[in-house]
N, C-alpha and C positions, 0 to 999 in steps of 0.2 A: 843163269841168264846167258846162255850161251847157243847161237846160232853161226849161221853160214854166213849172214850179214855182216856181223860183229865180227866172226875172224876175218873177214876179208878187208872192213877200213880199220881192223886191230883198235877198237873201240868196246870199252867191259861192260856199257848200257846200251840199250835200247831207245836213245835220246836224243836227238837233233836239233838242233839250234836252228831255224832258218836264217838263211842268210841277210834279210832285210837292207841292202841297202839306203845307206843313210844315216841306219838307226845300230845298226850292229858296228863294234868297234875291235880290236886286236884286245882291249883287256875283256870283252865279251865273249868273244872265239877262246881263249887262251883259258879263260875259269870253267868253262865248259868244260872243253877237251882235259883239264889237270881233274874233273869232279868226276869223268871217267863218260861223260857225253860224247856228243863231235859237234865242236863250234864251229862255227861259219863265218865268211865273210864274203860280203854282195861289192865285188868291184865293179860292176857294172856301168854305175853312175862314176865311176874314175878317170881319169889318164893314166898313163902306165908307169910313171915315174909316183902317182900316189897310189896305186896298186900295186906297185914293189914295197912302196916301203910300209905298209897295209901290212905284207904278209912277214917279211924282215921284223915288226913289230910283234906280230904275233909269234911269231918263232922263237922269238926272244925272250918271250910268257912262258911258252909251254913245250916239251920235249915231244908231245902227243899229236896226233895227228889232226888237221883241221881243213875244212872244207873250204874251195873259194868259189864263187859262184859268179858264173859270166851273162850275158842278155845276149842273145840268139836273134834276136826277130826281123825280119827282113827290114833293111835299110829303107824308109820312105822315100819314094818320087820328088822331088821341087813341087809344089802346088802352090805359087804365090797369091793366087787370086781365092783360093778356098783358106791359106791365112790368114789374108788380108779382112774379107768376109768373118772371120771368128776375130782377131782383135778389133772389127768396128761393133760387132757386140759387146765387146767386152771395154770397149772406151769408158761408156759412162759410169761403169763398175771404177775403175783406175781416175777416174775423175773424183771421186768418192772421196780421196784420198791427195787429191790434189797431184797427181798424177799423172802421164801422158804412158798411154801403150808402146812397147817398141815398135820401131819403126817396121822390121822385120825379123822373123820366129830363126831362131837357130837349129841345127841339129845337134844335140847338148849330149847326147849321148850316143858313142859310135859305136853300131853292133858289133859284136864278136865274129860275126860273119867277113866282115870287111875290115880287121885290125890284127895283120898281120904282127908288128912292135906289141900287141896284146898277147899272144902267142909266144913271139920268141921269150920274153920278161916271162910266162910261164914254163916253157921249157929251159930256162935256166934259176928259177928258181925253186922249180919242184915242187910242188902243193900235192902234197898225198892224194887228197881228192879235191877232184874240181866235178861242177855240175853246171848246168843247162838249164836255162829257164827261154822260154821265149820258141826253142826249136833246139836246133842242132843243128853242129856244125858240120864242112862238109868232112868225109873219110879220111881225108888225109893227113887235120887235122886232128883227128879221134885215134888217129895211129902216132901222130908223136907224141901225143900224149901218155899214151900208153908205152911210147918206147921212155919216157923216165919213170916208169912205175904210178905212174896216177890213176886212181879207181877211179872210173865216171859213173854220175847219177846225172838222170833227167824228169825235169819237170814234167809229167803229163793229165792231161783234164778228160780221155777220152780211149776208148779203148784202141781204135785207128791208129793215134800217139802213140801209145806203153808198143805198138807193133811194131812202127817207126822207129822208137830208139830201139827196143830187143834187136830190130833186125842190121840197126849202126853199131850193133856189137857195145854198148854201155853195159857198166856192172848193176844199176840196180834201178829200180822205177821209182820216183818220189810223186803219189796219189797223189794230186791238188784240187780236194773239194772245192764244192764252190761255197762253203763257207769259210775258205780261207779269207785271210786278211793279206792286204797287198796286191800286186799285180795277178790277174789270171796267167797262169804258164801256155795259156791257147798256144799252139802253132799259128795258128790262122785265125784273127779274131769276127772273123765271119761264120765261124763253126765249132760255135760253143756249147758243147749239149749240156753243161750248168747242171753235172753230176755231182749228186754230193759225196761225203766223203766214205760214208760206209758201203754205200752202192758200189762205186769206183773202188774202193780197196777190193771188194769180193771179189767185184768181176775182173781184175788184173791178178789176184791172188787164183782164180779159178783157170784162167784162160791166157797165163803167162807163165811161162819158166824162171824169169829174172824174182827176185828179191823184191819185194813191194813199201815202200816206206810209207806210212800212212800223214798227210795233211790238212790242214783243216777243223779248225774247232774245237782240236784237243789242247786242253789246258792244265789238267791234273794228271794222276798217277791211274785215276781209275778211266780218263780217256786212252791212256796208254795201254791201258789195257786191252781195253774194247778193242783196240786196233790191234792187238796181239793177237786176240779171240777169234778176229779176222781172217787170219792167215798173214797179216803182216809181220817185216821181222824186225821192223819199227817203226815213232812217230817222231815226226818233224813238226815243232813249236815255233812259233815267231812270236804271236803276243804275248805268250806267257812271260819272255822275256822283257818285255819292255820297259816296264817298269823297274828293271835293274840296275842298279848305281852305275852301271860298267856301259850299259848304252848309250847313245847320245840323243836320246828324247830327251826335246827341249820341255821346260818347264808346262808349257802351255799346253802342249801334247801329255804328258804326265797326267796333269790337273782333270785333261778331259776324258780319259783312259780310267780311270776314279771316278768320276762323277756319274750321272745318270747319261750323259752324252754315250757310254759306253754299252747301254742298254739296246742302241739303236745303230746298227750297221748296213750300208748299200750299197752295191756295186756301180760305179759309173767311169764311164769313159770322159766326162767333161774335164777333169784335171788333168793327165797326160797324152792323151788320145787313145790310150787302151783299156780296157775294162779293168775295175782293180776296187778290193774292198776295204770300207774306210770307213770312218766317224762321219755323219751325216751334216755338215755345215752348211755354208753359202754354195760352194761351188757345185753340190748337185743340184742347183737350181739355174744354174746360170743360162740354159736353153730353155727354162718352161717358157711354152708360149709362141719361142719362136723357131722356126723352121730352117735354120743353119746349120750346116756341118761343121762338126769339130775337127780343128786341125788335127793330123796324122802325128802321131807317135814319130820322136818323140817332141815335134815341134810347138805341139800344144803345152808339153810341160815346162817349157822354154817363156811361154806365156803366164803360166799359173805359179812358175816363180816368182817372177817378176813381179806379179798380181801381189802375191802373197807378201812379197820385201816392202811395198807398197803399205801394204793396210800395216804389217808388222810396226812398222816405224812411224805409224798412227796410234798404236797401242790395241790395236786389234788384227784376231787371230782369227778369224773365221774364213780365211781362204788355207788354209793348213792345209796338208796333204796326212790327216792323219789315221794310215793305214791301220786298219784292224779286227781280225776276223769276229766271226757272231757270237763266241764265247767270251768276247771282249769284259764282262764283268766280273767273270772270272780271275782278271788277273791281282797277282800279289806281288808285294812288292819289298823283296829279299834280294838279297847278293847273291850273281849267278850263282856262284859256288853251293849255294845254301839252298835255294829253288832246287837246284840239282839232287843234292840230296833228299830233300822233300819229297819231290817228284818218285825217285827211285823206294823209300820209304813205302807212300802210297801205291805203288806197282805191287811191292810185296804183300 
């Protein structure tokens, strides 16, 4: 099981962990990477003092090398009257619950594009590899990066993308079907060609030089394969993992990851303001009908927390954000470590 991939993040499988923030934890990254994967972790939704000690924690796991994964996406405008407009739809939802809407949406998550303290906390703490989700950052920082030895990987959904990062000089392209689960890696969420994942592995493996990781929908050892067959020189998992003692899906997320809720997966933009795939509840309904635009990334997610802490502490869960690609029934529910081996078992 040996390629150009694997010597390059010094990883002995073909295996990937996505990085899910939220749900991905330092004992998550760390079982991975010691089972001979590459575990991840999604700082993205962090500050930089809990994305230090994020990776401090994992380091602390595992001698092996591990992934941290940043958000890219252009910083949104002020638009108070297009928030305001999306929480008085959402009033009598938060009524529900006895409840009152915030007054006004925050920006709860600062891009990496604009978080310089994010940068320096990596260039002093080293992360073997860091990746891209959302875009890319500009060159300057794609060069200090690499002046402490960090492999970059980037998110891409479209062949334009995989050209984009090859040409920001990144080590390897991570495919993201659009049967993934979780956020789309779009650049631009206006130009989404919702390729799926074995289309977009060819055509990046045919009409790219870099390394191709395959994502999306794979969840065994014989999707791993598939993507091997491909010409990729591996595959990146999110759901598979979820159900692992080591992440932090909460109970209710579990339960419905299990159930038949898992059989049914769709993409929407109503719960954070970007497109992103997930378990089908209340909040893909929350605009049938009516004619509002959803607040901008990530000031709508700012919203559908709050929504969600709301009904949670009613005893209901149906505004969850619970990401999870189309193979969602697929998943099993083992200790990273064990999944890992499995996986790599069924490859063979």
């Amino acid at each position: 099981m040996s390629n150009a991939l694997l010597s390059l993040l010094n990883v002995q499988l073909p295996i990937i962990q996505a990085p899910m923030a939220g749900v991905a934890t330092p004992q998550l990254a760390a079982a991975v990477s010691n089972a001979g994967g590459l575990g991840s972790l999604g700082i993205g939704a962090s500050n930089v003092d809990q994305a230090r000690q994020m990776i401090r924690d994992t380091a602390a796991l595992t001698s092996l090398p591990f992934n941290v994964n940043v958000f890219c996406h252009q910083p949104a405008l002020p638009d108070p009257a297009r928030d305001q407009a999306w929480l008085e739809l959402l009033g009598p939802v938060f009524a529900e619950f006895g409840a009152e809407p915030p007054a006004v949406l925050r920006e709860i998550y600062r891009s990496f594009l604009d978080d310089a303290p994010m940068l320096q906390m990596l260039l002093e703490e080293k992360p073997a590899v860091v990746s891209f989700h959302f875009g890319l950052p500009p060159q300057s920082t794609l060069a200090a990066l690499k002046d402490i030895g960090a492999k970059l990987l980037c998110s891409v959904t479209s062949l334009a993308e995989a050209r984009m990062a090859e040409q920001a000089g990144v080590d390897a392209l991570v495919a993201q079907g659009y049967e993934a689960g979780g956020h789309r890696g779009i650049f631009d969420p206006r130009e989404d060609t919702k390729m799926g994942t074995v289309a977009l592995t060819r055509l990046l493996v045919s009409r790219c030089a870099l390394p191709v990781i395959a994502a999306g929908g794979i969840m065994d050892g014989a999707g791993i394969r598939a993507a091997l067959t491909l010409g990729a020189s591996a595959a990146q998992l999110g759901t598979a993992f979820i159900l692992c003692p080591e992440s932090s899906a909460n109970a209710a997320y579990r339960a419905a990851l299990k159930g038949p809720a898992a059989e049914r997966t769709e993409v929407t933009c109503a719960i954070s303001g970007r497109p992103a795939r997930g378990l089908v509840n209340r909040n893909f309904a929350l605009r049938e009908g009516r004619d509002v635009a959803i607040a901008a990334y990530p000031y709508a997610y700012d919203a559908n927390k709050q929504l969600n802490a709301a009904a949670t502490a009613k005893g209901c869960h149906d505004f969850a954000a619970q990401w999870a690609g189309q193979a969602a029934p697929l998943a099993r529910e083992l200790p990273a470590a064990a999944l890992v081996a499995l996986l790599a078992a069924e490859l063979e």
